[in-house]
N, C-alpha and C positions, 0 to 999 in steps of 0.2 A: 284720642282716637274716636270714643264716640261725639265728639264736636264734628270733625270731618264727615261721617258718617248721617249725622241730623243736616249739616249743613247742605248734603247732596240730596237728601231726600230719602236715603235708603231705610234709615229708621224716624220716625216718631219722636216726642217727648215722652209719652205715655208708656212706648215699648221697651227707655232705658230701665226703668225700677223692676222689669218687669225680667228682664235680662241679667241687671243685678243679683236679682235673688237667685236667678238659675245658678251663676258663678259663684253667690257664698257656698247655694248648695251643694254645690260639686264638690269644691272645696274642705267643706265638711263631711262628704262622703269617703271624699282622697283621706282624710285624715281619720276619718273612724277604721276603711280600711287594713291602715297601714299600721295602724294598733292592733286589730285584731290578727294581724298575719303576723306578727311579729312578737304576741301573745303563744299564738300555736308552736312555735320556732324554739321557744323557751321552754313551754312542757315537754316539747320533744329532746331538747338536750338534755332536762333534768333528768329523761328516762336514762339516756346515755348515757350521763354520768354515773347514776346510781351506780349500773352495773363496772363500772368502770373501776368503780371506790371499791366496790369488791374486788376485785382482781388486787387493786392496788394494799389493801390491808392484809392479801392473805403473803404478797411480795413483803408487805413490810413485817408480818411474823415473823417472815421464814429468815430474813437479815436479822431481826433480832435475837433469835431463838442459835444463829448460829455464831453471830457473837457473844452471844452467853456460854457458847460451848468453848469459843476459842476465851474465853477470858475466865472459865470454870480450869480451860488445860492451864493455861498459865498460872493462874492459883494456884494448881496440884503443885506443879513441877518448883514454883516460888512464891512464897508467902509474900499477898498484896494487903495494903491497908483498905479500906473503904473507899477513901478520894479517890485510890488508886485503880479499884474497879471499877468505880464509873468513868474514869479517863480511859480505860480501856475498851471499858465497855462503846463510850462513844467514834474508838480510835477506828475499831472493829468494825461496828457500825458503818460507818464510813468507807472503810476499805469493800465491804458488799456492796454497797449501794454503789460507788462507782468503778468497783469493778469489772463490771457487765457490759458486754459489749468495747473494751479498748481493744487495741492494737499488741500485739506481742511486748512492743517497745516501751510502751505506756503502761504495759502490768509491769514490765520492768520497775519502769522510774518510781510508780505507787509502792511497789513492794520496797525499794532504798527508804522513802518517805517515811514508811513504815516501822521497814528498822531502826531507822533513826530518830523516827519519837518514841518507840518502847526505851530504846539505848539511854532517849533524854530522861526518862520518867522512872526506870528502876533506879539501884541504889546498886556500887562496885558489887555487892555482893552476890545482891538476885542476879548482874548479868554472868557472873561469875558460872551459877549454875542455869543458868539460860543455855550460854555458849556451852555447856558442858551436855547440852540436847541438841543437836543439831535438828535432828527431826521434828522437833517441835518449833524451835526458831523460823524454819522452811512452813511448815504450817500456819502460823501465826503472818507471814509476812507474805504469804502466796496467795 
């Protein structure tokens, strides 16, 4: 490009080094730029997130705190082992956090799922007195 250009007469020899350096600098500027705007872009999600993480910890309390309460009723009503509370606990868990926001249909199918891994994880006897609460069964899987 600058052959054509020298060849016509429109620039110099003298003017290409001169031209050169304008283009590293540009270059250099494009790129300092585009670090620094995208420096700012990041502090400002961090702020966003922050607050975000709060929201998010006091959501994850409130799932915990109430699977501790549905896995505290299941204790009363039937004697768990240890393994057995934290599979509960995690089963519980689970059922809040995607609870939120399905469809009728979809709290349905979650609530069968439900039943059916407490069903796999007690022993004939616990569900013996499981089934013998209805009310609570409805609780634990709702």
């Amino acid at each position: 490009m600058f052959c054509k250009l020298i060849r016509f007469g429109v620039i110099n020899t003298k003017q290409i080094s001169f031209i050169m350096k304008k283009i590293i600098a540009l270059f250099v500027m494009m790129v300092g730029f585009g670090f620094t705007a995208n420096a700012q872009q990041k502090k400002a999600a961090v702020k966003a997130t922050a607050a975000t993480t709060t929201n998010v910890d006091a959501k994850q309390q409130k799932i915990q705190a109430d699977a501790k309460a549905d896995v505290n009723a299941l204790n009363a009503a039937v004697k768990l082992s240890d393994a057995d509370k934290q599979s509960m606990q995690g089963l519980f868990e689970y059922k809040y956090r995607t609870h939120e926001g399905l469809s009728q249909e979809r709290k349905d199918v979650l609530s069968q799922t439900i039943d059916a891994k407490i069903r796999a994880t007690l022993s004939a006897d616990q569900l013996a007195k499981l089934d013998a609460n209805p009310k609570l069964l409805k609780q634990l899987t709702h």
